[in-house]
Legacy VTK file of the C-alpha trace (Angstrom):
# vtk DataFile Version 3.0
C-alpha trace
ASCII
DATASET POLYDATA
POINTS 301 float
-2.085 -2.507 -6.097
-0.348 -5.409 -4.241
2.346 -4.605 -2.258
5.037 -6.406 -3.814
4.364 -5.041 -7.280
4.133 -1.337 -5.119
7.704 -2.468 -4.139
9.250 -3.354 -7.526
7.666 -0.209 -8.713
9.423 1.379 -6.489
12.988 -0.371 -7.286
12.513 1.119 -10.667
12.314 4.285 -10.016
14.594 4.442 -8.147
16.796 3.306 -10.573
15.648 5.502 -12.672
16.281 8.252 -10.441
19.979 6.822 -9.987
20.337 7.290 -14.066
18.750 10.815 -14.058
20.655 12.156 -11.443
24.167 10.443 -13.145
22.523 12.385 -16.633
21.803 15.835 -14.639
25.133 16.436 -13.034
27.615 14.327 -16.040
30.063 17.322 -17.007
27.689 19.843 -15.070
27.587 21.745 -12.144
25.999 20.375 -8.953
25.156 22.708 -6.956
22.419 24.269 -9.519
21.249 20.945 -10.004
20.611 20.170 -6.269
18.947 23.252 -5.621
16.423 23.189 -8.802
15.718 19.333 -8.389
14.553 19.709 -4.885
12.916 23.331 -5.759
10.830 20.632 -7.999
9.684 18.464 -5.058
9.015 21.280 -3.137
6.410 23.536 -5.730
4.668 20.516 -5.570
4.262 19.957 -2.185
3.662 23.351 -1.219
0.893 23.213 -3.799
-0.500 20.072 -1.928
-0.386 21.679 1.448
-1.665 25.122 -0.080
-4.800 22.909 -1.043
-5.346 21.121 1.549
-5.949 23.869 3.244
-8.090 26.005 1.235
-10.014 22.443 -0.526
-9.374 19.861 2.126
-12.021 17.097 0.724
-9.718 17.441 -2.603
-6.556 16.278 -0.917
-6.073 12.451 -1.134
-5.604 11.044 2.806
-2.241 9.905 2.075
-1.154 13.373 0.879
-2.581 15.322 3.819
-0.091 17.519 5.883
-0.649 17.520 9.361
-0.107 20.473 11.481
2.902 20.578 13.504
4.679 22.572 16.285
7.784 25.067 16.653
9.872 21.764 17.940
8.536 18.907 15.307
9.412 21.357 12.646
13.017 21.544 14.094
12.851 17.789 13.410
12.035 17.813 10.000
14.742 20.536 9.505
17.229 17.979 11.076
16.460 15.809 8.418
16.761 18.066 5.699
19.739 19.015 6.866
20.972 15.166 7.170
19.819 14.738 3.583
21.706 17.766 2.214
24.917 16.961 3.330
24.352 12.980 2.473
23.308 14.371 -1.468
25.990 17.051 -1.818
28.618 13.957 -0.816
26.915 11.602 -3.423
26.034 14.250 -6.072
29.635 15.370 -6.195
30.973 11.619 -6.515
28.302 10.328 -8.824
29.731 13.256 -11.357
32.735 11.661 -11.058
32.261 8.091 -11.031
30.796 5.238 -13.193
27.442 4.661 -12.142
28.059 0.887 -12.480
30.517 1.257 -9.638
28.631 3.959 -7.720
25.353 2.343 -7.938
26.253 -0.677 -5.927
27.984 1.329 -3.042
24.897 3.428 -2.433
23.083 -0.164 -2.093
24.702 -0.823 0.852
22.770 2.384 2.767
20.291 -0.068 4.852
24.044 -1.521 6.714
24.861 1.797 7.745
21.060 2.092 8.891
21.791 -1.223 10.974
25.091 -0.201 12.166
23.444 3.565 13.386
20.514 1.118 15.495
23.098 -0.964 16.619
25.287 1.729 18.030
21.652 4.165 19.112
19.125 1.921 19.415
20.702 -1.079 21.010
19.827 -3.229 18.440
21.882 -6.613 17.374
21.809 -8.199 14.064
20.521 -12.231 13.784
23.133 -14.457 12.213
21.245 -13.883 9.205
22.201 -9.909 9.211
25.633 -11.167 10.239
26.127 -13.061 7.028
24.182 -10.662 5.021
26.740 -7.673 5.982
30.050 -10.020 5.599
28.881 -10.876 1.905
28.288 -7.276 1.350
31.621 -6.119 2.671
33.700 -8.988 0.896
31.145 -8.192 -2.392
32.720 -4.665 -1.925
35.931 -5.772 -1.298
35.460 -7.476 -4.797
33.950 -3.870 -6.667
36.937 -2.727 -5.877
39.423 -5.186 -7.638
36.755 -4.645 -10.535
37.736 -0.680 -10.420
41.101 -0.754 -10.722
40.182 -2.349 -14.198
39.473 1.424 -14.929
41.629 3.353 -12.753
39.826 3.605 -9.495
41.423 2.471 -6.594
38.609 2.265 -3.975
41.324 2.657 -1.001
42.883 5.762 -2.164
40.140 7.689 -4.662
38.494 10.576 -2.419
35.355 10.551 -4.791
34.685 7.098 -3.393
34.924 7.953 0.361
32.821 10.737 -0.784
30.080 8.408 -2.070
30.500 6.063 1.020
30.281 8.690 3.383
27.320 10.329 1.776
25.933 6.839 2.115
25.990 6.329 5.374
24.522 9.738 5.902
21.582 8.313 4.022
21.955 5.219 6.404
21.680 7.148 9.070
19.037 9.319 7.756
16.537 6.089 6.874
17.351 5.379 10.857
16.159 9.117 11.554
12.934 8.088 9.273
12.277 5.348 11.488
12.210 7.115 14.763
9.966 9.923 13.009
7.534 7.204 11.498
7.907 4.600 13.767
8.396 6.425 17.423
7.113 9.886 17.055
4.102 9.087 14.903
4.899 11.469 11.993
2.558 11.126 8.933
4.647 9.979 5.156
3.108 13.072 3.837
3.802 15.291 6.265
7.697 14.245 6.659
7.700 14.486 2.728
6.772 17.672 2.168
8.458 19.633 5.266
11.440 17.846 4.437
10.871 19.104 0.698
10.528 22.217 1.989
13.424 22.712 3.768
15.879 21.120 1.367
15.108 23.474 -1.114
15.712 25.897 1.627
19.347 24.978 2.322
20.074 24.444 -0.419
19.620 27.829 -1.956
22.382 29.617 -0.074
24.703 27.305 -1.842
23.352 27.832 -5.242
23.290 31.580 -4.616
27.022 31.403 -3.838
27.960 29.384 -7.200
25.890 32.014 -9.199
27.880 35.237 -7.565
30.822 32.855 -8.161
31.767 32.828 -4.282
33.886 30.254 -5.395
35.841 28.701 -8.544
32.785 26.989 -10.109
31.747 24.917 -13.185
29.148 26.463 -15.848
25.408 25.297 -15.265
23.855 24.206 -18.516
19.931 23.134 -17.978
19.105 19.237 -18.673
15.612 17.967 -18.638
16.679 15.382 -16.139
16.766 17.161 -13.423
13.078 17.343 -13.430
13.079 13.685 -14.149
15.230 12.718 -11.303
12.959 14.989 -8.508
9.628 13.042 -10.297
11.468 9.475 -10.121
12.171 10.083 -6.212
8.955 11.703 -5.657
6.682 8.454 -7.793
9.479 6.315 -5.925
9.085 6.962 -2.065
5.222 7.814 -2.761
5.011 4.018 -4.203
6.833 2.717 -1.282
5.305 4.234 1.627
2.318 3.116 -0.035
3.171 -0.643 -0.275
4.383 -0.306 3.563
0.902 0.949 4.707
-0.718 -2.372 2.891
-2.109 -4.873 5.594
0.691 -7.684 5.379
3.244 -6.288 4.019
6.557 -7.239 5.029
8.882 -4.333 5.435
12.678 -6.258 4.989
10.565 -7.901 1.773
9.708 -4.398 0.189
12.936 -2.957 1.243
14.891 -6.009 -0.359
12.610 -5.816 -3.369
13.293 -1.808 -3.416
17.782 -2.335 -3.667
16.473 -3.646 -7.236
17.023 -0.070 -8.173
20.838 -1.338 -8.607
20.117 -3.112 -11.029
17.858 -0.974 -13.000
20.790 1.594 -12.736
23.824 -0.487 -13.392
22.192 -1.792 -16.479
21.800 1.799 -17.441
24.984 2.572 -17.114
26.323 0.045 -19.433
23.589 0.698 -21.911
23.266 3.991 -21.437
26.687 5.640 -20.863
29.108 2.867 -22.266
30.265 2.638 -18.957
32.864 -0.858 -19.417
33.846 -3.906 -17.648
30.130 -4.968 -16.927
31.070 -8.703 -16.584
33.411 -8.379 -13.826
31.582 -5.787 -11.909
28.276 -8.248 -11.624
29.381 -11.258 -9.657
30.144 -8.214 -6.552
27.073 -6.398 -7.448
24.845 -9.880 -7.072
26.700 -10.416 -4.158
26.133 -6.677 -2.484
22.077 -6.952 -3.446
22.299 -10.385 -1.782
24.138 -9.951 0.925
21.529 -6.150 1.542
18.803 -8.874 1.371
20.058 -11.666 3.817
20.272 -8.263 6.097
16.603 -6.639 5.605
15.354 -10.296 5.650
17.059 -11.044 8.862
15.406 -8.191 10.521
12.928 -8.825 13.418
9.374 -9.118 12.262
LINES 1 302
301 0 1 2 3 4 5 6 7 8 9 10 11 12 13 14 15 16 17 18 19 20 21 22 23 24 25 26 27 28 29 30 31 32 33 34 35 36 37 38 39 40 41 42 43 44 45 46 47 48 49 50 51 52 53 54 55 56 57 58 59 60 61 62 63 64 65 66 67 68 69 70 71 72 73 74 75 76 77 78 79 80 81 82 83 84 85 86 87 88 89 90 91 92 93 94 95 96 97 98 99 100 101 102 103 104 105 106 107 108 109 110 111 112 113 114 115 116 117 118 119 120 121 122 123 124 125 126 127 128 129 130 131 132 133 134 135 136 137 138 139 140 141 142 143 144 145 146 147 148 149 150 151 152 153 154 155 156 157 158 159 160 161 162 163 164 165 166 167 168 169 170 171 172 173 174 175 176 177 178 179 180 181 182 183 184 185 186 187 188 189 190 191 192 193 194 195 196 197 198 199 200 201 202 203 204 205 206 207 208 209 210 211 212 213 214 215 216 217 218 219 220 221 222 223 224 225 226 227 228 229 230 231 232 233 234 235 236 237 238 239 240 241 242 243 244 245 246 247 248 249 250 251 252 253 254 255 256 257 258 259 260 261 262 263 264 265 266 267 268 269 270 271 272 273 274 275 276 277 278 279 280 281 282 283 284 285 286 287 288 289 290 291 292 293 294 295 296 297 298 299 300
């Protein structure tokens, strides 16, 4: 498929993930929900690696797991670990938020990505990224008027610094993805599944601890969106490495086409849980998905 329809693909199920996830953990606990969503992803990459080596010629290419070492495996355990804490921030927020409000704020992950190669990489943004990230931060700026409408007060709500820092742990970790991809010359599949893998791993001490109650806790009660919110990612980052492999393709394109998800799940949000005050949340959530894609746009080729 063309690249650009492999991107808005993508977007949309990654909105859709965005909705699930909002579905799974509404009035539920989280912990139970982390651990069993990526328990999904990883039964069904362990069955993938499992075959591919016992029926290698019935493994697709692009879902082949390479062999690794002692210290590359300590690398993909980084990143699980990165991606752990950056869910159980944004899990525990998303409970608590609208998703018309939280949607928009995880948009802005590729800035923090920018800021982290900035800071590590040595890296300085165009005057195109430059404008891109001050319409994003005044577009925020503006969310925020638009959530005291309900009560949230950006400045002084802890489940919104939650959000925004579990953000820009997924910034950071889409800058960890590009060192791994980009410098050390790890496969998609093979990052995908270890890092399945291992977030399952780390994340079952925590759910053992909320079932021997280790801690006050809220009770679990099983949704069927769980699963859909593990097969959303899965179809989603699948679609998108995908598109990226495609001769000419234009990575700031598919990742601009990809913050689409935003709208997918703000529009869900309304629609889907009555969430209010859609009109004066859009102007800053046009302005955060433009101001993402002056940045990805503005990126060197």
């Amino acid at each position: 498929m063309p690249w650009v329809t492999a991107a808005l693909i993508s977007a949309f199920f990654l909105g859709c993930y965005d909705l699930s996830t909002k579905h799974a953990v509404r009035a539920n606990a989280v912990l139970p929900v982390l651990f069993l969503a990526s328990l999904c992803s990883a039964s069904l990459w362990a069955g993938l690696f499992a075959l591919g080596r016992w029926a290698p010629d019935r493994v697709p290419a692009l879902c082949w797991v390479a062999p690794l070492t002692p210290g590359q495996h300590l690398l993909l355990l980084a990143k699980s670990a990165l991606v752990s804490a950056s869910w159980v921030c944004s899990y525990f927020a998303l409970k608590q938020l609208p998703l018309s409000l939280a949607a928009p704020v995880r948009a802005t992950s590729p800035l923090w990505t920018l800021s982290g190669a900035m800071l590590l990489l040595g890296e300085r943004p165009s005057w195109l990224e430059g404008a891109g990230i001050a319409l994003t931060l005044g577009s925020f700026l503006g969310l925020s008027f638009a959530g005291r409408a309900e009560g949230i007060h950006f400045h002084r709500n802890r489940w919104v610094w939650l959000l925004v820092g579990g953000t820009a742990l997924n910034g950071l970790s889409g800058l960890y993805d590009r060192i791994l991809l980009g410098h050390l010359g790890f496969t998609a599949a093979t990052v995908q599944c270890w890092f399945s893998l291992y977030l399952a791993l780390l994340f079952l001490p925590l759910a053992l601890g909320w079932k021997y109650r280790l801690w006050p806790r809220q009770e679990f009660h099983w949704r069927h969106s769980i699963i859909a919110l593990s097969l959303a990612l899965l179809v989603a980052d699948f679609v998108y490495f995908d598109a990226l492999r495609q001769p000419g393709a234009l990575i700031a394109v598919v990742a601009s086409l990809r913050r689409g998800s935003t709208l997918v799940a703000f529009a869900g949000g309304l629609c889907l849980f009555q969430e209010k005050n859609g009109l004066k949340k859009f102007p800053a959530v046009a302005g955060i998905l433009t101001g993402i894609v002056l940045t990805l746009l503005g990126r060197p080729r």
